[in-house]
C-alpha positions in Angstrom: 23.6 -27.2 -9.2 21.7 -23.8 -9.5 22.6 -20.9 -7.5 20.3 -18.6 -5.8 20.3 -15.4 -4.5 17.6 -13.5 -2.6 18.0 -9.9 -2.3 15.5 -8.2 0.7 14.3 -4.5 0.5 14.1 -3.7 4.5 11.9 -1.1 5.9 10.7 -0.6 8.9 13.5 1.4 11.0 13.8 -2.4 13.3 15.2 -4.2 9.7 17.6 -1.4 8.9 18.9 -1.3 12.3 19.1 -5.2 11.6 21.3 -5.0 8.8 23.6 -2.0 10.2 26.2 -4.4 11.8 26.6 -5.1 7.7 26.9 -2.2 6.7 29.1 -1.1 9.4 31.8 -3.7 7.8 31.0 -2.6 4.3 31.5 1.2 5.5 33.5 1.7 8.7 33.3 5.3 8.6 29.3 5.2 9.4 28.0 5.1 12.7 24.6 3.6 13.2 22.8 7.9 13.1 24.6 8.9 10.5 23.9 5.4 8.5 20.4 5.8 9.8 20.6 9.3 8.1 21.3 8.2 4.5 19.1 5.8 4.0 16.0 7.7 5.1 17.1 10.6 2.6 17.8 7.4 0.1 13.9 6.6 0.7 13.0 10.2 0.4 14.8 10.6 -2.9 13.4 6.8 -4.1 9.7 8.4 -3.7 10.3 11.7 -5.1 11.7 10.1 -8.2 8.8 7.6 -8.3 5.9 10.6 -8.3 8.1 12.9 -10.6 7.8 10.0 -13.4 4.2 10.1 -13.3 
């Protein structure tokens, strides 16, 4: 028997306000703003990084 596992990149601010009840377990500390918050800088810092390596 194979496993698989299929890991999603979400978006669009509806699929990471999907997946904040998640992360909410994983961090309790985060409320949805400030979670909302750290992944748009973690985008910003994603494409940064992409157009300084080219």
């Amino acid at each position: 028997m194979r496993n698989e596992l299929t890991i999603n990149e979400f978006q669009t601010h509806n699929e990471i306000v999907e997946v904040y009840p998640i992360m909410k377990q994983l961090r309790t500390h985060l409320d949805v703003d400030t979670y909302l918050e750290l992944v748009c800088e973690a985008q910003i810092k994603i494409v940064t990084n992409c157009l300084c390596t080219k």
